[in-house]
C-alpha positions in Angstrom: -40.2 35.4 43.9 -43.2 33.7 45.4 -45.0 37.2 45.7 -45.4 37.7 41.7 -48.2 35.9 40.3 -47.0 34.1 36.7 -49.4 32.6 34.5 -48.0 29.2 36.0 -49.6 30.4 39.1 -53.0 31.6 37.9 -53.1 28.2 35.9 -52.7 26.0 39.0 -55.3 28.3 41.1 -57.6 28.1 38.6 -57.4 24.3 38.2 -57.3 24.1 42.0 -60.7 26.6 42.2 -62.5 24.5 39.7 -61.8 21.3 41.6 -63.0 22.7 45.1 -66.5 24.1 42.6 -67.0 20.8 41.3 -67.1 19.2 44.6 -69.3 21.7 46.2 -71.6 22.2 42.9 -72.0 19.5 41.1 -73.8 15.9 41.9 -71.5 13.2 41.5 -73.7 11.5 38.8 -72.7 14.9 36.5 -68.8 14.7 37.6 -67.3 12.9 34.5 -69.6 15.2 32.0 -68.7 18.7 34.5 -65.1 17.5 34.6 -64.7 17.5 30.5 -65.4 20.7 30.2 -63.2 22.4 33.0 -60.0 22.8 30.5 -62.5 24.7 28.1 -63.6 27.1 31.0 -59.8 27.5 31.9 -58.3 28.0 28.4 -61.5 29.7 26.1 -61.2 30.1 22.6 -59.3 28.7 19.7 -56.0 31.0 20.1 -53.1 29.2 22.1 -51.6 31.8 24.9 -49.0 30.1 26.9 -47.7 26.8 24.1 -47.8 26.2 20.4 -51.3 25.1 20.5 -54.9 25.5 22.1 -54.9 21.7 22.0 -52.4 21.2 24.6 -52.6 23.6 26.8 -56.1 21.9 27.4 -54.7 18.6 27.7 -52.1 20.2 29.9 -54.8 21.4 31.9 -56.5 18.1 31.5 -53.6 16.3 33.1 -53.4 19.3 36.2 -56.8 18.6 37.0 -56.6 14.9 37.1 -53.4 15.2 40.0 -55.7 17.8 41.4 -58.5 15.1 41.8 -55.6 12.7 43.6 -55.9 10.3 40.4 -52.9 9.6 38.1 -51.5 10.6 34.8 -52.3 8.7 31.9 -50.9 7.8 28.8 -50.8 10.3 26.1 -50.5 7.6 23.8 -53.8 6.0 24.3 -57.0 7.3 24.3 -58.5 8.1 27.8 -61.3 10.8 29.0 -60.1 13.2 32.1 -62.6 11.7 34.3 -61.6 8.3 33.9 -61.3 6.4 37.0 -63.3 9.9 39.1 -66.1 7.1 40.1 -63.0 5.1 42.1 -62.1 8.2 44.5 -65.5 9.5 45.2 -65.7 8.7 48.6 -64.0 10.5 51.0 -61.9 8.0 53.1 -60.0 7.7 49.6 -55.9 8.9 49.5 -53.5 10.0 46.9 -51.9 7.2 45.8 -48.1 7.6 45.4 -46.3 9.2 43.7 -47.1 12.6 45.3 -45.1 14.4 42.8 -45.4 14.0 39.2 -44.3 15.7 35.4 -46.8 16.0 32.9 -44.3 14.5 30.3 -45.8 16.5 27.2 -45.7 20.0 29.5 -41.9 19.4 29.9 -39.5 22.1 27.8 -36.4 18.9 28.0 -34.4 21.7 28.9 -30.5 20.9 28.6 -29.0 18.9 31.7 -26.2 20.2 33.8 -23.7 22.1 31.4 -20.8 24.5 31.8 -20.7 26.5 28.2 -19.3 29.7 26.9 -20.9 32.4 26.1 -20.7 35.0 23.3 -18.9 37.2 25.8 -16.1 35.8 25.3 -13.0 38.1 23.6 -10.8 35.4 22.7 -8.1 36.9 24.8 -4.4 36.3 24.6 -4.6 34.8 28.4 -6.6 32.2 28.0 -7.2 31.6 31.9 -9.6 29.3 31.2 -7.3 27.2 29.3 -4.9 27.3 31.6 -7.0 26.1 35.1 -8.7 23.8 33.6 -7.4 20.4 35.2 -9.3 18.3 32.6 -7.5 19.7 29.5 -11.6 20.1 28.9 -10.7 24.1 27.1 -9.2 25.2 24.0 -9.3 28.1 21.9 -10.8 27.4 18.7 -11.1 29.8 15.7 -10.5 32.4 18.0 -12.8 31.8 20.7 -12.8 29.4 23.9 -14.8 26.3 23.0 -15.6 23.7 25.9 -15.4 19.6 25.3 -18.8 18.6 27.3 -16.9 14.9 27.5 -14.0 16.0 29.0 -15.7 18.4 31.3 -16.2 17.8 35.1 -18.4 21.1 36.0 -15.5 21.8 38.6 -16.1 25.8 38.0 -12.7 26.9 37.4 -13.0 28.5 34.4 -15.6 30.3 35.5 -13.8 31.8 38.5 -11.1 32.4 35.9 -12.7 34.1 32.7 -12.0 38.2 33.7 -15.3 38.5 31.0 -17.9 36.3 33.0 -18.4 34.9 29.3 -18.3 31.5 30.8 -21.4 30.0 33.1 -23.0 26.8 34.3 -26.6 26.0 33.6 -28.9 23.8 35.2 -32.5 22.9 34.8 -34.4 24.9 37.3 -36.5 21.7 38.6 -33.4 20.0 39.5 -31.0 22.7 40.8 -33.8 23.1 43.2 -33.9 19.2 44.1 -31.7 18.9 47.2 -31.6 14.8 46.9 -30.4 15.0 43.0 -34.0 13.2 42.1 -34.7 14.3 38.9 -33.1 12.6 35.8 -34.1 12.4 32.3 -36.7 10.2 30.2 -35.8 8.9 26.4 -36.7 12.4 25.3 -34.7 14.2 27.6 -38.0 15.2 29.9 -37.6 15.6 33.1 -37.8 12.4 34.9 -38.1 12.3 38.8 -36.8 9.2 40.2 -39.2 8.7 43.2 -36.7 6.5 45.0 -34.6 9.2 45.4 -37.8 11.7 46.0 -38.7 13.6 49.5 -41.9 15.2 48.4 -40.2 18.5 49.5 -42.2 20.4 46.3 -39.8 22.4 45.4 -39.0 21.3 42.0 -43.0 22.0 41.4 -42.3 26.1 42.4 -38.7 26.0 40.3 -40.4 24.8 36.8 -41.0 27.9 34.8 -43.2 25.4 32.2 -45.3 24.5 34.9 -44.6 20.9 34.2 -44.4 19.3 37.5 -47.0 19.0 40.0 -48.5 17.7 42.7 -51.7 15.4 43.7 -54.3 17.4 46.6 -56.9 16.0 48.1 -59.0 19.4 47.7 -62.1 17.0 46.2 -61.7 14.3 49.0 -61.6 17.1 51.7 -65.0 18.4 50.7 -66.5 15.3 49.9 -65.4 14.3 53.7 -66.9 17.8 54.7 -70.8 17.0 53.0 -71.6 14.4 55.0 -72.8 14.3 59.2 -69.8 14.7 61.8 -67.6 17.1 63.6 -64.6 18.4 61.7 -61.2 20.6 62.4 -58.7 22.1 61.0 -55.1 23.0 62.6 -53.0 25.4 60.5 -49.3 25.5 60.8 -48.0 29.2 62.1 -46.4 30.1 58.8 -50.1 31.3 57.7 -49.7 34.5 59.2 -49.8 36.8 56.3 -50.0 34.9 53.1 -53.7 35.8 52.4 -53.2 39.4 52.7 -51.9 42.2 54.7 -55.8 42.7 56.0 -56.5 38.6 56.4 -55.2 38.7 60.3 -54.8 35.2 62.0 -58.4 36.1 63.9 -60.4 36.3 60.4 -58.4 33.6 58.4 -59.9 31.7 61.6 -63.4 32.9 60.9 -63.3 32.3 57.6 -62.4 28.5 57.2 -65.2 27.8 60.0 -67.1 29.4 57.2 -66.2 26.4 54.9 -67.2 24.2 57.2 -64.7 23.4 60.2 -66.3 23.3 63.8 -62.6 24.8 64.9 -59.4 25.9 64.4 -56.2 25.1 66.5 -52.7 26.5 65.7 -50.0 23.4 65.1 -47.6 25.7 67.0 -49.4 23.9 70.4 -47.6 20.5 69.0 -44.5 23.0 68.2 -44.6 23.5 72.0 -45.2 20.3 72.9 -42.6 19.1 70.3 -40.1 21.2 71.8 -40.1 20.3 75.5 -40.4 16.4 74.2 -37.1 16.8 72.2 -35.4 19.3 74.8 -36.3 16.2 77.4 -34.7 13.7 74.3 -31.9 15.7 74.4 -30.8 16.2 78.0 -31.6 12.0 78.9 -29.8 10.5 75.8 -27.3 13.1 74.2 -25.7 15.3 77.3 -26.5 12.6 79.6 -26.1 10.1 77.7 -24.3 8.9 74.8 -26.1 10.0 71.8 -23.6 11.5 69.4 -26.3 14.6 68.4 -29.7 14.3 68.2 -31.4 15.9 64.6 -34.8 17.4 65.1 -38.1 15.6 63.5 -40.6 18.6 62.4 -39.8 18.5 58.6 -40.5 15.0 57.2 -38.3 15.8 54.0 -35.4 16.2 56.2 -36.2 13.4 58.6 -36.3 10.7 55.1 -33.2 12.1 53.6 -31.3 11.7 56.8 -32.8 8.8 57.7 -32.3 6.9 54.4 -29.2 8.3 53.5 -27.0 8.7 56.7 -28.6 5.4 57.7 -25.6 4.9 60.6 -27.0 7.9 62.0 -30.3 7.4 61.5 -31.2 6.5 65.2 -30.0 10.2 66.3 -32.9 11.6 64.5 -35.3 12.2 66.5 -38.2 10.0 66.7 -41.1 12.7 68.7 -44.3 13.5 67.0 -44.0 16.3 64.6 -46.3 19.2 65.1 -48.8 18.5 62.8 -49.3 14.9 64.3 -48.8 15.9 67.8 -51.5 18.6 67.8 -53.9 16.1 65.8 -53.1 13.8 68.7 -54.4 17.0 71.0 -57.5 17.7 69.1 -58.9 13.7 68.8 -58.2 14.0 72.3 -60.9 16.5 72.8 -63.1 15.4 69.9 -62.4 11.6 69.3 -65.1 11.2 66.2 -63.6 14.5 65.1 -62.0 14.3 61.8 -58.8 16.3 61.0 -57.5 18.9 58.4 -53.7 19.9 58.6 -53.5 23.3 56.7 -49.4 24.0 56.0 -46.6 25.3 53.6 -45.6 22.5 51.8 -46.3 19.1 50.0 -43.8 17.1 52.3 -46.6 17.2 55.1 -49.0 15.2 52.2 -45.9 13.0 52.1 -46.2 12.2 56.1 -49.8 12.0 56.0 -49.3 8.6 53.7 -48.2 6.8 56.5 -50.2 4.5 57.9 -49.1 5.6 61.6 -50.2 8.8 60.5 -53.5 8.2 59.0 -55.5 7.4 62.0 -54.3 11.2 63.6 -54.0 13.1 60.3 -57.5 12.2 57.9 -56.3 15.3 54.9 -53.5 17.7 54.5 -54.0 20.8 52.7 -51.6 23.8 51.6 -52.2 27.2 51.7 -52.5 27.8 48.2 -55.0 24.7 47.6 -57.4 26.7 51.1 -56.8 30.2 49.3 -59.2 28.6 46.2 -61.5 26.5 48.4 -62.3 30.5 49.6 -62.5 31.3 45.8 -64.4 28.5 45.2 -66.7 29.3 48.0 -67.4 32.7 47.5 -65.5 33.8 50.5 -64.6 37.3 51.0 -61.8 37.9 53.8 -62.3 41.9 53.6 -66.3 40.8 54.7 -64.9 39.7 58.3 -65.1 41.2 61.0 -63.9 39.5 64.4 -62.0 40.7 67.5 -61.9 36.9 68.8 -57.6 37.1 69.1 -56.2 33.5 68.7 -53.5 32.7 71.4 -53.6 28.7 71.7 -49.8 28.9 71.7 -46.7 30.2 72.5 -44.2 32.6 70.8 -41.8 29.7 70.5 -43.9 27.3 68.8 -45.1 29.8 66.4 -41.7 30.3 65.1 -41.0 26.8 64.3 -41.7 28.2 60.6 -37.9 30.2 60.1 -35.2 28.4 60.3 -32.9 28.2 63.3 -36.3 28.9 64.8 -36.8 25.0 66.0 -33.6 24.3 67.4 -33.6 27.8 69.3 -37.1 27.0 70.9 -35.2 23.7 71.9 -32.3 24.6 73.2 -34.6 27.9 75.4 -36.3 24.5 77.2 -33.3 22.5 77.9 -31.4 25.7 79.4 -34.2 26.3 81.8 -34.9 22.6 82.6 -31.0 22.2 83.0 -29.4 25.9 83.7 -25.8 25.0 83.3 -26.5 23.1 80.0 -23.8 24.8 77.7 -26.2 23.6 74.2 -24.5 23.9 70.8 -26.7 24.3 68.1 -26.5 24.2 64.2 -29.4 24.4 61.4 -29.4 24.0 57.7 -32.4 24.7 55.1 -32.0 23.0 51.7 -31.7 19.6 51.8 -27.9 19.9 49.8 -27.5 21.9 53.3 -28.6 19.6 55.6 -26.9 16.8 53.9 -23.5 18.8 54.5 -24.6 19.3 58.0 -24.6 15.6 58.8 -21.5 15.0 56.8 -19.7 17.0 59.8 -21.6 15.0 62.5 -20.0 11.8 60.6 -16.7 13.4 60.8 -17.6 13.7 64.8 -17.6 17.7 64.1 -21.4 17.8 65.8 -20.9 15.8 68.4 -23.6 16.6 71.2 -25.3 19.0 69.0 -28.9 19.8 68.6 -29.3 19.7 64.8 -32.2 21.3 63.0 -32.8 20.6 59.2 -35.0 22.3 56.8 -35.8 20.9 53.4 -37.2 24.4 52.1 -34.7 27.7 51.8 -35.6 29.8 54.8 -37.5 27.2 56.7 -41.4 26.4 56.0 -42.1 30.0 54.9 -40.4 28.8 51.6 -42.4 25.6 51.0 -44.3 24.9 47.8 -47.8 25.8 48.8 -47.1 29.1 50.4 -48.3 32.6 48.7 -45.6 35.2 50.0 -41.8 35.5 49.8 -39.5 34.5 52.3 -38.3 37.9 53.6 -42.2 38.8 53.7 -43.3 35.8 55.6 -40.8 35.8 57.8 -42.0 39.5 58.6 -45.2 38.3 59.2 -44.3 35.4 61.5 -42.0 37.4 63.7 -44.7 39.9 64.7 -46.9 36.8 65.6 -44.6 35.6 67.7 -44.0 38.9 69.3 -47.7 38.6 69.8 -47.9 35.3 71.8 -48.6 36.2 75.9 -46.2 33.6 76.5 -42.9 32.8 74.8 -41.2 29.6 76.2 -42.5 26.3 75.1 -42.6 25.0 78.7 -45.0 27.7 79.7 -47.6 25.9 76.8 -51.0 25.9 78.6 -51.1 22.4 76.9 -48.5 20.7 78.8 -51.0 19.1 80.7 -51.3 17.3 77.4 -48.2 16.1 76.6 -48.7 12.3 77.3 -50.7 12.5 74.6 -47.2 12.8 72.5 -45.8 9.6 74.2 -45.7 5.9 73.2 -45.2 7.0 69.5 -44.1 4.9 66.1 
């Protein structure tokens, strides 16, 4: 569960912390010599606690820190200081370069690849079921026992249904059970290997690796680079925040304090969820009931929107093509501050994959998650117990701050196009998990969804699952509910925003 805090975690927020320090701390002609000694600080001592060896812990560490800093991996097999190449991303305009995603190759456990096997559990019973369902001949009994031939095997689960002992089960490597687009392979040592074709920047494989092995790049240093010099700056944080920094960190103070880092503002992306929502209930009543759209898919998650896109390609025009709320309340806030630049604060790594974009990149200037915010606060000393405010926030409305559960998007969707068209009889379906989703629009190829609103999620649960949250599903989705109970208004259509919403047109 999200909610326990492993070593993996306390490693990454430390690395995380230390990043956001040296960027606040240090002058930039002291960076290479301050970053050299950061996996010293983080692992102390001569005695290894977590690997075989002091040593590479620190060079694990060394390697965290370095995808911290947006730069790259390097080789292991040549020598190279940390800081090499810090000189070439000191300036804040500077992005991640892709890939978002990466394994630290020597952090990797190679655990086995897909495998049915049996267990010791097994009796050796005079049944043998497993023998018997097994449509690949792949079982026999051997010495007794039921023994499985790997070649023959096709993973079809039959003998595991079978087997009255449960001796029999399948394993998978966490990382890519949890990849929904089958992305991660294997390198000539059997490392994990994640083939960034394939790849949706969804993050979950980095919150499934219980080595810690795969992470992502931030732009924690850039941020506050960017937040040193002359000029307004704001941050919009996506409604699944509610929550994850503590039962006593209400949406009021966690407003408070990141204008204490720095930010002139705070707006809630929920006001593009509204916006979002009456665009695409609009979409849907001109082109799909009244038109001849077969379904139209919603846009919000960008890991969802690739996948489709790229591999339902014949069906990639009935994805929606409207501003997602992160872009479309960006669009709001230049609006109102044109020399402003912008922070999105979210729940997952797939937004950092949006943000590459170059249509993106002139609305969007850094995307943050709310693990990487909850150690600029460490890093800055800030205390969320020391607030006190009675400032309530209420920029938006109870339907765009649900846009974080699934189901929650295409319900706030199909709410507008019932009142906009009353005898509207919308069907609706949703999927989270990109294996999900991709069964989802293998029934709208069949014609099974036709005129459908279709919502996809790439993370279980919705956003309150993604990679850079802090809280468990079922808590988060606690949390969220009562915000949106909270809102004064609860329809996107009532958004005291729509007066904005040509600001969502002429997109792409």
């Amino acid at each position: 569960m999200r909610d326990d805090f492993t070593p993996i975690t306390n490693l990454r927020r430390k690395v995380f912390e230390a990043i956001a320090k040296l960027a606040w701390e240090t002058p930039p002609e002291k960076y290479a010599e301050r970053i050299e000694k950061i996996p010293f600080e983080i692992i102390p001592g001569e005695d290894a606690h977590y690997r075989e060896s002091v040593f590479k812990e620190r060079a694990i560490i060394g390697e965290r820190i370095r995808l911290a800093l947006g730069l790259g991996l390097y080789p292991v097999d040549e020598p190279s200081p940390i800081s090499e190449g810090i000189e070439d991303i000191t300036i804040p305009e500077i992005y991640y370069e892709p890939p978002l995603i990466n394994v630290i190759p020597f952090a990797c456990d190679a655990c086995p690849t897909r495998t049915v096997w049996v267990t010791n559990n097994c009796r050796g019973c005079l049944a043998h079921p497993c023998v018997q369902v097994c449509p690949k001949g792949a079982v026999s009994i051997i010495d007794g026992v039921s023994v499985i031939d790997q070649e023959k095997c096709i993973k079809c689960g039959r003998c595991i249904q079978a087997c009255p002992y449960n001796a029999i089960v399948e394993y998978d490597r966490p990382c890519a059970k949890a990849c929904g687009v089958d992305a991660i392979g294997s390198d000539e040592k059997g490392r994990a290997k994640i083939n960034h074709d394939k790849c949706v920047s969804c993050g979950l494989c980095v919150v499934n690796c219980p080595f810690g092995a795969i992470t992502d790049k931030t732009q924690i240093f850039q941020l506050i680079q960017a937040m040193k010099e002359d000029g307004e700056f704001y941050a919009e944080i996506a409604p699944a925040f509610v929550g994850q920094f503590g039962p006593l960190a209400t949406p009021d103070i966690i407003t408070e304090a990141i204008k204490a880092l720095g930010f002139d503002g705070v707006y809630e992306v929920a006001i593009g969820a509204d916006l979002g929502s009456v665009e695409e209930a609009n979409h849907y009543i001109n082109k799909v009931l009244h038109g001849d759209d077969k379904f139209l898919g919603t846009s919000c998650c960008p890991s969802w929107s690739v996948m489709a896109k790229r591999d339902f390609p014949d069906m990639a025009e009935n994805i929606s093509g409207e501003l997602t709320p992160m872009v479309g309340t960006a669009r709001i806030i230049k609006q109102q501050h044109p020399n402003a630049k912008i922070c999105f604060i979210g729940p997952c790594s797939s937004k950092k994959l949006e943000a590459m974009r170059k249509s993106v990149r002139s609305d969007v200037d850094f995307v943050i998650t709310f693990e990487e915010l909850m150690a600029m606060f460490a890093a800055k000393g800030i205390d969320l117990a020391s607030f006190k405010t009675e400032e309530e926030v209420d920029q938006a409305t109870g339907a765009g701050r649900g846009y974080p559960i699934a189901g929650n998007v295409a319900k706030a969707i199909s709410e507008n196009i019932k009142k906009l068209e009353p005898d509207a009889n919308v069907q609706t379906d949703h999927a989270s998990g990109l294996r999900e989703c991709a069964k989802m629009l293998k029934l709208a190829q069949r014609g099974k969804r036709d005129k459908y609103l279709l919502e996809g999620m790439a993370c279980p649960e919705g956003c309150i699952g993604g990679c850079g949250t802090l809280l468990s599903e079922r808590r988060a989705q606690m949390n969220v509910n009562k915000f949106i109970k909270e809102a004064k208004e609860q329809l996107g259509l009532d958004s005291e925003y729509m007066d904005d919403i040509a600001v969502m047109k002429d997109i792409k």
